[in-house]
C-alpha positions as CSV (number, residue, x, y, z in Angstrom):
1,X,-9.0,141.5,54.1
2,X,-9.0,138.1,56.2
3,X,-7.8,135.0,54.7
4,X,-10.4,132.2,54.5
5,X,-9.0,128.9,54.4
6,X,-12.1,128.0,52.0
7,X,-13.3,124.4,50.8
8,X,-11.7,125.2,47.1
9,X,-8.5,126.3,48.7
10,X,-8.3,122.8,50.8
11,X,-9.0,121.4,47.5
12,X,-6.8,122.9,45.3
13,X,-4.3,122.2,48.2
14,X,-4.6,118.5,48.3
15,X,-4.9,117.9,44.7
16,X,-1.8,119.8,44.0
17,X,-0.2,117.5,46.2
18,X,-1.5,114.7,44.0
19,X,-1.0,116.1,40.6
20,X,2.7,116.8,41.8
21,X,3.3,113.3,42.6
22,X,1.8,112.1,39.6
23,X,3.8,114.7,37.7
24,X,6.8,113.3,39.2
25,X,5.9,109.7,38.4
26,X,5.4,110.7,34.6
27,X,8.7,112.8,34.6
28,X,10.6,109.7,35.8
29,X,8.9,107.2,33.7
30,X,9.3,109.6,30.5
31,X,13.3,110.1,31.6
32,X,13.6,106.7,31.7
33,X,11.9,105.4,28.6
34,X,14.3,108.4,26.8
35,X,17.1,106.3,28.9
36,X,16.2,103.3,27.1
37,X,14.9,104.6,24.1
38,X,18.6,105.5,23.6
39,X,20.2,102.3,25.1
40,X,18.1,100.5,22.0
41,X,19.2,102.7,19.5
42,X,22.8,102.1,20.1
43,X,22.4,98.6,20.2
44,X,20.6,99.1,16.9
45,X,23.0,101.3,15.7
46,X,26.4,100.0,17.2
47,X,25.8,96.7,18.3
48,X,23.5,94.7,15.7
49,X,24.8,95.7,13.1
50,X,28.3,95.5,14.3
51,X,28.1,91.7,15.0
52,X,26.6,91.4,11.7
53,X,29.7,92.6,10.3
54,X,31.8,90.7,12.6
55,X,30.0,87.6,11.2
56,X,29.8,88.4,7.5
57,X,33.7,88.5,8.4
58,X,33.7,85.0,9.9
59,X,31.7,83.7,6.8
60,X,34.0,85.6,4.5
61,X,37.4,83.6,6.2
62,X,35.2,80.5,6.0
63,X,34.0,81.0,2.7
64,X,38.0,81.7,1.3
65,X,38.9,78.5,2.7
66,X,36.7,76.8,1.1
67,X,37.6,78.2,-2.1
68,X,41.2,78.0,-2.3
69,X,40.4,74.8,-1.5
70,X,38.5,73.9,-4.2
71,X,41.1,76.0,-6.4
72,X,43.8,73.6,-5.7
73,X,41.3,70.5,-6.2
74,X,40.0,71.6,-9.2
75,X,42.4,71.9,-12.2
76,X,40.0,73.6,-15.1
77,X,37.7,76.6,-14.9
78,X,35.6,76.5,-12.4
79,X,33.0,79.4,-10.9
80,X,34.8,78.8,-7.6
81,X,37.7,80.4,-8.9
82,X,36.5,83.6,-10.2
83,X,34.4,83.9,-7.1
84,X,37.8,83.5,-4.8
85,X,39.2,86.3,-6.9
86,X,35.9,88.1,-6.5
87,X,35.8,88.2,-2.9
88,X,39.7,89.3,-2.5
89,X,39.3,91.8,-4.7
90,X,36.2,93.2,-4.3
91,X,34.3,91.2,-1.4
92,X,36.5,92.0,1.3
93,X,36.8,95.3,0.8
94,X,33.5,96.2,0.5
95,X,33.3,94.0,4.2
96,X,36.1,96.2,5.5
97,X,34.4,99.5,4.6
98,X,31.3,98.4,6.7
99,X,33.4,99.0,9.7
100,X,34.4,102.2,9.2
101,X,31.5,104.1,10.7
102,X,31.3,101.3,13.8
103,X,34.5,100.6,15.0
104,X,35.0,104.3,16.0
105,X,32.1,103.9,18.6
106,X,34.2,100.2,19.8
107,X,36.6,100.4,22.7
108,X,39.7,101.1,22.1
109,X,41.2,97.4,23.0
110,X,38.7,96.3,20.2
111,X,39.1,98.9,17.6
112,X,43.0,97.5,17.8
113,X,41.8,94.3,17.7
114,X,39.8,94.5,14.8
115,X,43.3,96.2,12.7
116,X,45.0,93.6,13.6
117,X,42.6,91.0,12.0
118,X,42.9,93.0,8.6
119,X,46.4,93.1,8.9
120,X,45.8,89.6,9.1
121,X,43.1,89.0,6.4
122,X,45.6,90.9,4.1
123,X,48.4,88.3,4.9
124,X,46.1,85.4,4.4
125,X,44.9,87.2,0.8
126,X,49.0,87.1,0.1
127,X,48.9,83.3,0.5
128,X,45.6,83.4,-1.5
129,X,47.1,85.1,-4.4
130,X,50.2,83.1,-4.2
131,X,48.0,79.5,-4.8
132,X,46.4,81.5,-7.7
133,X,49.5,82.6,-9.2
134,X,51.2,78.7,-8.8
135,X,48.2,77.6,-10.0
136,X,47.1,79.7,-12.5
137,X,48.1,77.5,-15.7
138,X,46.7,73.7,-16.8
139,X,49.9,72.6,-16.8
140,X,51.2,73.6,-13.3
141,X,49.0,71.4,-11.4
142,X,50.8,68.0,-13.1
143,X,54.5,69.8,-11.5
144,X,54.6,68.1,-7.9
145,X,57.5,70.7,-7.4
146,X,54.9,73.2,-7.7
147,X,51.3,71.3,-6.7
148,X,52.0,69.4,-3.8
149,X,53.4,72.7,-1.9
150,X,50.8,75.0,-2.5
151,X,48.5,71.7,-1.7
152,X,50.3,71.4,2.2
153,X,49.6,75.2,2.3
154,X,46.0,74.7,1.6
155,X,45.0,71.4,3.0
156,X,46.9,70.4,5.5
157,X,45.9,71.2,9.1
158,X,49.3,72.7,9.8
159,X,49.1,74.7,6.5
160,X,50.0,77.7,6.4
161,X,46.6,79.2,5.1
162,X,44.7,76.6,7.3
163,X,46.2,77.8,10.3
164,X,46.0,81.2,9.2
165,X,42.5,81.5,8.6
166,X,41.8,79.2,12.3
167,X,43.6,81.9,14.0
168,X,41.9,84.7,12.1
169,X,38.3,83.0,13.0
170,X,39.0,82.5,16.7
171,X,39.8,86.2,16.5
172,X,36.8,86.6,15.4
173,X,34.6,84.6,17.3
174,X,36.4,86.8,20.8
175,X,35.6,89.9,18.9
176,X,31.8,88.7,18.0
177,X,31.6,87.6,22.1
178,X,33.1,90.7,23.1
179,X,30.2,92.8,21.5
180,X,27.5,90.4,22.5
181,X,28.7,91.0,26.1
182,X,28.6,95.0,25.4
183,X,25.3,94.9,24.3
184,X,24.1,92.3,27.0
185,X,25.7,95.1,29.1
186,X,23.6,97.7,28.1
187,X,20.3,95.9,28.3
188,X,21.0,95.4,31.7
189,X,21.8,98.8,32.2
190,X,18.1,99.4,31.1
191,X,16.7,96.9,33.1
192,X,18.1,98.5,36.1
193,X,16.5,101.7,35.7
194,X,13.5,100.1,34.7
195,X,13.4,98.7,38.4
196,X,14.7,101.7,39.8
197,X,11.3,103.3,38.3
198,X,9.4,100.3,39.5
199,X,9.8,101.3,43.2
200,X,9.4,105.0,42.9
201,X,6.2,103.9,40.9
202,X,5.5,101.2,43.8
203,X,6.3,104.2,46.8
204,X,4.1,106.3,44.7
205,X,1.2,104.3,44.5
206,X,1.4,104.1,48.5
207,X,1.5,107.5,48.7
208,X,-1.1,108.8,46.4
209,X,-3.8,106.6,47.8
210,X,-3.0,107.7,51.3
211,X,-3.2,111.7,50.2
212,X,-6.7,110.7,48.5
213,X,-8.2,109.3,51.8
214,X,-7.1,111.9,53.4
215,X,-8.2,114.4,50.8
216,X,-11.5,111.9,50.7
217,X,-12.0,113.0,54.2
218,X,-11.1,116.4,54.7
219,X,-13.7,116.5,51.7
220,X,-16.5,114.9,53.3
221,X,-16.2,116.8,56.8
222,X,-16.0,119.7,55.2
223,X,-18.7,119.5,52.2
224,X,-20.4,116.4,51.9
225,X,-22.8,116.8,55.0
226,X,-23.6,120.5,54.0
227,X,-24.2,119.3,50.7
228,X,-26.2,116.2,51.4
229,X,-28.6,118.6,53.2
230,X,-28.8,120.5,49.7
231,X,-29.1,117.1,47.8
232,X,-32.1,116.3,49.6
233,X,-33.9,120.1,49.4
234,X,-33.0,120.1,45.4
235,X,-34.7,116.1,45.9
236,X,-37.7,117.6,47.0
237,X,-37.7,120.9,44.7
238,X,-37.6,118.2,42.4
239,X,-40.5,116.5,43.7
240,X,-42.2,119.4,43.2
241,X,-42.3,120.1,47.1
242,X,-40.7,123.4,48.1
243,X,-37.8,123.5,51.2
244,X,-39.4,124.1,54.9
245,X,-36.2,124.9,55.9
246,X,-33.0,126.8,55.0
247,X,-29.6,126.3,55.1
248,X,-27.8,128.0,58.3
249,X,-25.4,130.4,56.6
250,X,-21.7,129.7,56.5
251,X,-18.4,131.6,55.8
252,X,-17.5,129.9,52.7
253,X,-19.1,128.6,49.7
254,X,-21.7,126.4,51.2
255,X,-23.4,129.7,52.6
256,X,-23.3,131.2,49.6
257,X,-24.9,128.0,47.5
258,X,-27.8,128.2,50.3
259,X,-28.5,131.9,49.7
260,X,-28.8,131.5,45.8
261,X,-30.9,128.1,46.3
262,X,-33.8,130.4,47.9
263,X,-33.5,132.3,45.6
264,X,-33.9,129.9,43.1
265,X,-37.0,128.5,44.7
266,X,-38.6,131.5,43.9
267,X,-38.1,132.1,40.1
268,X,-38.2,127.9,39.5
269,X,-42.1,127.8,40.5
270,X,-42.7,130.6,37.9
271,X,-40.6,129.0,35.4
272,X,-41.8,125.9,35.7
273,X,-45.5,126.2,35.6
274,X,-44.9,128.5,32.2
275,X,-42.3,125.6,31.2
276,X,-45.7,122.8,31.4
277,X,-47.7,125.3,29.8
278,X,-45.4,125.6,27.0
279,X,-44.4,121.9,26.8
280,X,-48.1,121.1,26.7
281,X,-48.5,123.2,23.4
282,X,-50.2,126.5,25.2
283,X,-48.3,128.8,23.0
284,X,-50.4,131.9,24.7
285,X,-49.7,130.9,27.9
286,X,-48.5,134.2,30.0
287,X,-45.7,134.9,31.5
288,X,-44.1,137.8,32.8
289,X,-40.1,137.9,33.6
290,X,-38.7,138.9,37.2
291,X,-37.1,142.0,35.9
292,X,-35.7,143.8,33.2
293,X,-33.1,142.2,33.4
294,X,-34.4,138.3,33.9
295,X,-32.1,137.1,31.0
296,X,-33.9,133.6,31.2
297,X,-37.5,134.7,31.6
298,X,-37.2,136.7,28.6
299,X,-35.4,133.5,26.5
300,X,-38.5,131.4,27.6
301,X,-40.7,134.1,26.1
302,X,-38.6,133.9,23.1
303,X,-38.6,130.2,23.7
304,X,-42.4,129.8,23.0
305,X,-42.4,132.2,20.0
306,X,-39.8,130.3,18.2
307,X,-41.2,126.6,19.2
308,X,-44.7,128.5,17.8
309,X,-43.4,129.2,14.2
310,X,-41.2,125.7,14.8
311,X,-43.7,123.3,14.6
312,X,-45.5,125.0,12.3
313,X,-42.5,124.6,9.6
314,X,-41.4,121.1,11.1
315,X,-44.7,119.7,10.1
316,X,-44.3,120.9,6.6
317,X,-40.7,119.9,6.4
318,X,-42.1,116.0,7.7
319,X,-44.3,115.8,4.8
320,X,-42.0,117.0,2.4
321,X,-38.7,115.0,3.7
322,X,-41.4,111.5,3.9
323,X,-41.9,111.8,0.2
324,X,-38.4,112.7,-0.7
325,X,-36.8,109.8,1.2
326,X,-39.8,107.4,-0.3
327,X,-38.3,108.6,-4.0
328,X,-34.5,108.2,-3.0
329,X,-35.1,104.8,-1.6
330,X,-37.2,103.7,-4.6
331,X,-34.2,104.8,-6.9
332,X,-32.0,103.1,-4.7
333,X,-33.5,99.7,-4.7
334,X,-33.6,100.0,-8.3
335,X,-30.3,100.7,-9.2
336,X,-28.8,98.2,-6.4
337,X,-30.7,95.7,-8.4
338,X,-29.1,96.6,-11.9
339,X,-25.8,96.3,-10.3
340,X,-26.8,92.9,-8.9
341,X,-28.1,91.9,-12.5
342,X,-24.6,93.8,-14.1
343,X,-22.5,92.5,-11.7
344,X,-23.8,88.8,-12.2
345,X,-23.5,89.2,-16.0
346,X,-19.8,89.8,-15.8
347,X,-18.8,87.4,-13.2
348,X,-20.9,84.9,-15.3
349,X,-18.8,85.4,-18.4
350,X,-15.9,85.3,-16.5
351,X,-16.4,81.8,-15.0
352,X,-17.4,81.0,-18.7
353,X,-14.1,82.0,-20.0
354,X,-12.4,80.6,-17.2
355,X,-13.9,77.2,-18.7
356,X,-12.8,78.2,-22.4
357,X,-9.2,78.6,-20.9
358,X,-9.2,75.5,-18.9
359,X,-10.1,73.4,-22.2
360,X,-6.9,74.9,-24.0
361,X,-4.9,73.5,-21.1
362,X,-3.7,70.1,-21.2
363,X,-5.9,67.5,-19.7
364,X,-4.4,65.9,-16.4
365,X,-4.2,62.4,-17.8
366,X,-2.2,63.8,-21.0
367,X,0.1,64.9,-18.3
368,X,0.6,61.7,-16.5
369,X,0.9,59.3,-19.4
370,X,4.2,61.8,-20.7
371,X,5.4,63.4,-17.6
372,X,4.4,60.9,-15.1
373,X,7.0,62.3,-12.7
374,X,6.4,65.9,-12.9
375,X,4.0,68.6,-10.9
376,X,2.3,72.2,-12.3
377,X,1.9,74.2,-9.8
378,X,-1.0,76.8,-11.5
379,X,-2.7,79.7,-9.5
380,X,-4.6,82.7,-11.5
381,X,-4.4,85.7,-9.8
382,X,-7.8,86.2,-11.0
383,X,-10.0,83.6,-12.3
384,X,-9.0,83.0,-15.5
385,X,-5.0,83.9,-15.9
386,X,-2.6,85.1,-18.4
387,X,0.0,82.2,-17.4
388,X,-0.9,79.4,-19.2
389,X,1.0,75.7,-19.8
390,X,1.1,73.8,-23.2
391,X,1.8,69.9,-24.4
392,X,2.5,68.5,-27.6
393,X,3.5,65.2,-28.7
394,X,5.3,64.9,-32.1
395,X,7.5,62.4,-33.9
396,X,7.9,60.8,-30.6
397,X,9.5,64.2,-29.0
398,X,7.2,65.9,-26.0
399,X,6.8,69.7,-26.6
400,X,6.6,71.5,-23.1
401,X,6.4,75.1,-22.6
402,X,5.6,77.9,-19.6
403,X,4.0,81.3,-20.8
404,X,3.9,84.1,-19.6
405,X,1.5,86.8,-21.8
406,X,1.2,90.5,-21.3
407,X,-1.2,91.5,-18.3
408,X,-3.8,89.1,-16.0
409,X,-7.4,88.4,-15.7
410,X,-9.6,89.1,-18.9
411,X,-6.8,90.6,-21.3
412,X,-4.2,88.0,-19.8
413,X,-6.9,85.2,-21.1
414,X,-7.5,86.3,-24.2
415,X,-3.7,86.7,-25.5
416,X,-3.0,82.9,-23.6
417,X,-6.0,81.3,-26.3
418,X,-4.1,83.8,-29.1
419,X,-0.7,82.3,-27.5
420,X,-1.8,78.5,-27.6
421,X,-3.8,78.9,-30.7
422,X,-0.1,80.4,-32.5
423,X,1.7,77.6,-30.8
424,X,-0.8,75.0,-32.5
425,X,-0.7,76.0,-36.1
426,X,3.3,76.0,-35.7
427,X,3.8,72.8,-34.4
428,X,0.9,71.1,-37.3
429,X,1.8,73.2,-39.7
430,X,5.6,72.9,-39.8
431,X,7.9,69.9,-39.7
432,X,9.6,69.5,-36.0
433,X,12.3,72.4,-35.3
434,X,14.6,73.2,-32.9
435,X,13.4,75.1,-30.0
436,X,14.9,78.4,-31.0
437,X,13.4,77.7,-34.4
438,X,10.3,77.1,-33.1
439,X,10.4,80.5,-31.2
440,X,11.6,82.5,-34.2
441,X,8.5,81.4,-36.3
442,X,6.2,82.1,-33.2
443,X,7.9,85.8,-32.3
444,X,7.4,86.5,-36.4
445,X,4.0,85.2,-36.1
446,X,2.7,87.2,-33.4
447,X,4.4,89.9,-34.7
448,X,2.6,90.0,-37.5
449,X,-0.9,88.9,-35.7
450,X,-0.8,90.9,-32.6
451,X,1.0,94.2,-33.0
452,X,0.6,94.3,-36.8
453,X,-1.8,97.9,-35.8
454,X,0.2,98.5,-32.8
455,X,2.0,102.3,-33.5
456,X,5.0,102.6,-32.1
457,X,5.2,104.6,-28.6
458,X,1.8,102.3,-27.7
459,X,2.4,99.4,-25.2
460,X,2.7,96.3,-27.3
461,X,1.4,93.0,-26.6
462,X,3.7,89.9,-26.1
463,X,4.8,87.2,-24.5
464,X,7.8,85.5,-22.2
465,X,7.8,81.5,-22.5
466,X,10.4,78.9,-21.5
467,X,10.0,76.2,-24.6
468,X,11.5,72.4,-24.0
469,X,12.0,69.6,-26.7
470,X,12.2,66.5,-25.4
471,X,13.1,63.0,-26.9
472,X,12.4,60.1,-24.1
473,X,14.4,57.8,-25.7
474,X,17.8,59.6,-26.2
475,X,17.4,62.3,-23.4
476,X,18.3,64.9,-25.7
477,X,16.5,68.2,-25.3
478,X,16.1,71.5,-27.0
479,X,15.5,74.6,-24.6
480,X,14.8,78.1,-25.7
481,X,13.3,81.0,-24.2
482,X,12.0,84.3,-24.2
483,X,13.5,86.3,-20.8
484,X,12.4,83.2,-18.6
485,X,14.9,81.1,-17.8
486,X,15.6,77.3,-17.1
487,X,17.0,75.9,-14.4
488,X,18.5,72.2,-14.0
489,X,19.7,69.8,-11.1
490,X,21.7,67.5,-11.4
491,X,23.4,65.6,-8.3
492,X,22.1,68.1,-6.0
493,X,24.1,71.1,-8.1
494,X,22.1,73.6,-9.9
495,X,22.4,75.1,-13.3
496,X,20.6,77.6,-14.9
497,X,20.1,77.9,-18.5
498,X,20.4,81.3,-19.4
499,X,18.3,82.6,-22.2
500,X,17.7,85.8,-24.5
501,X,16.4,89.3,-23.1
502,X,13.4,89.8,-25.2
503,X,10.0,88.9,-25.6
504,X,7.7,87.2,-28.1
505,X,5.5,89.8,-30.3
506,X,8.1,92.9,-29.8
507,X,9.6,93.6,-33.4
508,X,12.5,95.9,-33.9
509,X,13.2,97.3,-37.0
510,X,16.1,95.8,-39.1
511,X,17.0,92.8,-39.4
512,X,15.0,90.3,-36.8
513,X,17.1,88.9,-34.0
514,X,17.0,84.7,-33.5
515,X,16.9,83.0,-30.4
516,X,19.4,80.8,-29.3
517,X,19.2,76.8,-29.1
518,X,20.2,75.3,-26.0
519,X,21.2,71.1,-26.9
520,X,21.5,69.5,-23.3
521,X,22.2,65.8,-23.2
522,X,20.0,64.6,-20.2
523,X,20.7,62.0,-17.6
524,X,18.7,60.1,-15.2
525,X,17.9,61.3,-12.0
526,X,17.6,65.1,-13.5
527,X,15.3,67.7,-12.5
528,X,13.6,70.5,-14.9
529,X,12.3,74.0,-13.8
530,X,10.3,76.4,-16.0
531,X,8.4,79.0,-14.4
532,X,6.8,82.3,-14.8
533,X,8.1,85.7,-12.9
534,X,4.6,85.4,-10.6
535,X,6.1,83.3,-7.8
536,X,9.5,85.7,-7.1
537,X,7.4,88.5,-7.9
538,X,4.9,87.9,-4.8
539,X,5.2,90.6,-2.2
540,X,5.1,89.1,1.4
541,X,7.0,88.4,4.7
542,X,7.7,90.4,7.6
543,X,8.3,93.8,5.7
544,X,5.8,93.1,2.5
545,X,8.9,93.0,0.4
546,X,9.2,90.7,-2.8
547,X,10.0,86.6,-2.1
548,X,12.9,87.5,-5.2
549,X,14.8,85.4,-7.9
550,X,17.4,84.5,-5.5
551,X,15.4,83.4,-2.9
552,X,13.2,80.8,-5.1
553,X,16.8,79.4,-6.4
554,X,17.4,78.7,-2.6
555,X,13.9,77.5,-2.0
556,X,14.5,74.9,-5.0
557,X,17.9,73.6,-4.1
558,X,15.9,72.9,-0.6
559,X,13.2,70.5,-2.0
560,X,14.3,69.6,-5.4
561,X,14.8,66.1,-4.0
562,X,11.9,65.3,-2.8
563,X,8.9,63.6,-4.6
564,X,6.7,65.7,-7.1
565,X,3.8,65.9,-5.3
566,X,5.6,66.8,-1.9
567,X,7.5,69.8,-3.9
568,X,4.2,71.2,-5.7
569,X,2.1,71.2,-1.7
570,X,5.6,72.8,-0.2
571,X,5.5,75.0,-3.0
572,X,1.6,76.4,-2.4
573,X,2.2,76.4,1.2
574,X,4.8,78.6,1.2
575,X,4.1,81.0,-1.3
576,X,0.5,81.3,0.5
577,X,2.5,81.7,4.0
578,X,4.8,84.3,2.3
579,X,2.1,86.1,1.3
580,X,-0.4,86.2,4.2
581,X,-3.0,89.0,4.2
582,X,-1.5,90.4,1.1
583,X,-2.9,90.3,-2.8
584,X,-1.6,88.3,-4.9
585,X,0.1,90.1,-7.5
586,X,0.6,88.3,-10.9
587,X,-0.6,84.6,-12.3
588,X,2.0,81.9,-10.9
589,X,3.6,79.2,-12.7
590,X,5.5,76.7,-11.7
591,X,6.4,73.4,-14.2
592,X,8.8,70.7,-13.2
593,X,9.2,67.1,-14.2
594,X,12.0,64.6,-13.7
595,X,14.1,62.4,-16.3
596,X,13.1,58.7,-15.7
């Protein structure tokens, strides 16, 4: 059998060419994305969170410092002190196991250099424990046998704990430089094979379009004039003018395309005079196949038959389909407009009680005239809320309180009317009390008024509330609350009031439990924070993950100084920022007022 070097061969021939050089461009781009998909999970792995460690570290040595500082400054109970011994004993360790699964993927010059800084740290803790063990007693600190040393130690810049904890930061810093290089070391490793892979790519895209000219024109030598002569006798066929002329025959598949293109002229003046017969709706048109085997001539008699009984049926199934599609749409128009009507019903009596609720509140210029220095930052998560804020002058004390009732929206609404409502009658009813007083006769109350049906595995109604008593005069004032705390500044330091773990409205059996009075003597200058759980409950950020408790004490010890107004627009702004494209999740409410 002779070999013909046919058109399909010379194509398969050139493309494989092509689709190996693209093959190989692939294979070296996926080999080195692997490369540096591996290169960015070690620094991922190995070197982020290694120089986090290393840092922590630094801010750990910085942080003891400052501590045992402040122990030998400070001669009475202090937090400072128990959080020195906290991070000795518990701080540092927990550091120090960090670095077990990273420092066995360090160099070996740095895995040594990191033992010797604990070796060091655990000196330094021995000094540590000695100025806590001097120090330890009242009594100790009026000895200048015993103060003034352990005061060189600490303070002075030749101490020995000063110098101690220098040399054990500069060790640090090296090691925190050291890893920095190492990782810039690695990126540039990438980088280089992402430029090695930029000029195979670049030598590859000179090749491949050279090989596809010159596929380009071994194509059009060798088919596209043959085949431009059968363009233009299929243009005429399809002109409805038969070929004069046939192709000259060839030895490859050119010669063959002619020989079944006459024959194609033949059967395609049958078929398509039967074709405009049939199209024209002369089902009885006639028609007689080539042969018994004339697989198409025999599917365009079948053709007609079918398109016969076809539109037959489609005509009934128009008629039928046009009156079932009038129905459906007349249904649908009416029960889009119900929902309309339904719809605007509800949102209607929403809005309503959205009014009902903002005439409990109190009224902006109540506000002013007894907190003129003061801000409430308010936002519903629906319209009307289950946060609410409540005011109440008496005997010349100012009644303030946050509250937080069970749920949001509608049910939220309704308990905060029950909520103020209860708060009312207690305040008229009964002489002034004491703010844990005062919650006592409100948890019995709505005890007694909410969950008086309430069985006992069902989910019972309440409240959480932060309650202030204020007299202007003598700054003295009366905190409770009900799981929501309080928090205080004063000269820039925070304090937070801590107060009882349960709500209002949730009765135990036995005896009932009494919350607990807070009496804090006021100065000038101070700064008051009640709040609901909405703001550090807001999910947001860059991973959609709460804002937190800790993070709003942070936020506050930020802008607590500046004026009221500044602090509520900071406030909305960044809550709104933290939240971005996300819901919001619960009512937020933030109080805070100022002692003239």
């Amino acid at each position: 059998m002779n070999f013909r070097f046919t058109i399909g061969r010379k194509i398969i021939l050139g493309f494989s060419v092509l689709i190996f050089l693209t093959l190989l461009a692939f294979a070296l781009t996926l080999f080195t994305i692997r490369q540096s998909r591996e290169i960015n999970d070690k620094i991922a792995r190995l070197y982020t969170p290694s120089i986090d460690a290393l840092q922590d570290s630094r801010l750990l040595i910085t942080r003891s410092k400052l501590l045992v500082s402040n122990w030998v400054n400070i001669q009475g109970q202090s937090d400072d002190k128990t959080r020195l011994r906290t991070l000795i004993d518990s701080n540092y360790f927990e550091l120090k196991n960090r670095f077990t699964t990273l420092t066995p993927q360090w160099e070996k010059k740095d895995r040594n250099e990191m033992d010797s800084i604990f070796s060091e740290c655990e000196a330094l803790w021995l000094m540590h424990r000695q100025v806590i063990d001097q120090l330890g007693k009242f009594d100790n600190y009026e000895d200048p046998n015993i103060f003034f040393p352990m005061r060189s130690m600490v303070l002075d810049e030749d101490g020995e704990i000063t110098v101690q904890t220098r040399v054990i930061s500069e060790r640090l810093d090296r090691l925190i430089n050291a890893q920095y290089k190492a990782a810039g070391a690695t990126r540039t490793k990438m980088l280089k094979s992402f430029e090695q892979l930029q000029i195979v790519v670049m030598l590859l895209l000179i090749v491949l379009p050279v090989g596809g000219i010159l596929i380009a024109i071994l194509t059009a030598r060798t088919i596209t004039k043959p085949v431009q002569k059968l363009k233009s006798i299929l243009l005429q066929m399809a002109r409805g003018v038969l070929p004069r002329e046939s192709i000259k025959n060839r030895n490859d598949e050119i010669g063959e395309m002619s020989i079944a293109l006459n024959s194609l002229v033949d059967s395609m003046k049958l078929t398509t005079e039967f074709a405009n017969e049939v199209g024209a709706g002369n089902f009885d048109s006639y028609y007689k196949p080539l042969s018994n085997e004339d697989t198409l001539g025999y599917a365009l008699i079948k053709m007609r038959e079918d398109l016969r009984e076809n539109e037959r049926v489609l005509e009934a199934k128009v008629i039928e389909r046009t009156e079932e599609v009038v129905r459906q749409k007349e249904e649908i128009e009416l029960q889009s407009r119900k929902l309309e009507i339904l719809y605007n019903h509800v949102t209607d009596s929403i809005r309503y009680a959205k009014r009902l609720q903002d005439a409990i509140l109190p009224a902006p210029a109540t506000i002013n005239r007894v907190l003129p220095d003061s801000f409430i930052l308010f936002k519903p998560k629906d319209i009307v809320s289950g946060d609410f804020y409540w005011m109440f002058e008496k005997e010349e004390h100012i009644l303030v309180a946050a509250i937080d009732c069970t749920g949001h929206g509608v049910p939220g609404a309704f308990m905060s009317i029950v909520g103020n409502n209860m708060l009312n009658q207690i305040v008229k009813e009964r002489p002034l009390l004491k703010a844990g007083e005062m919650l006592d006769e409100l948890n019995a109350l709505a005890g007694k008024t909410i969950n008086q049906h309430s069985e006992e595995t069902a989910v019972r109604d309440g409240m959480d509330l932060t309650l202030c008593i204020i007299n202007p005069k003598t700054r003295v004032m009366n905190m409770a609350g009900a799981n929501n705390p309080m928090y205080l500044f004063r000269n820039n330091q925070l304090t937070e009031i801590k107060v009882d773990k349960m709500s209002i409205g949730y009765l135990d059996e036995g005896a009932p439990k009494r919350f607990t009075n807070h009496e804090i003597q006021l100065e000038a200058g101070d700064t008051v924070y009640i709040f609901s759980d909405g703001y550090a409950d807001q999910f947001g950020g860059p991973k959609g993950k709460k804002f937190m408790v800790g993070q709003f004490r942070t936020f506050l010890t930020q802008i607590h100084t500046l004026p009221m107004h500044e602090q509520k627009r900071t406030m909305d702004a960044t809550i709104e920022q933290w939240r971005g494209n996300l819901e919001q999740v619960d009512d937020i409410l933030v109080m805070a007022f100022r002692i003239a």
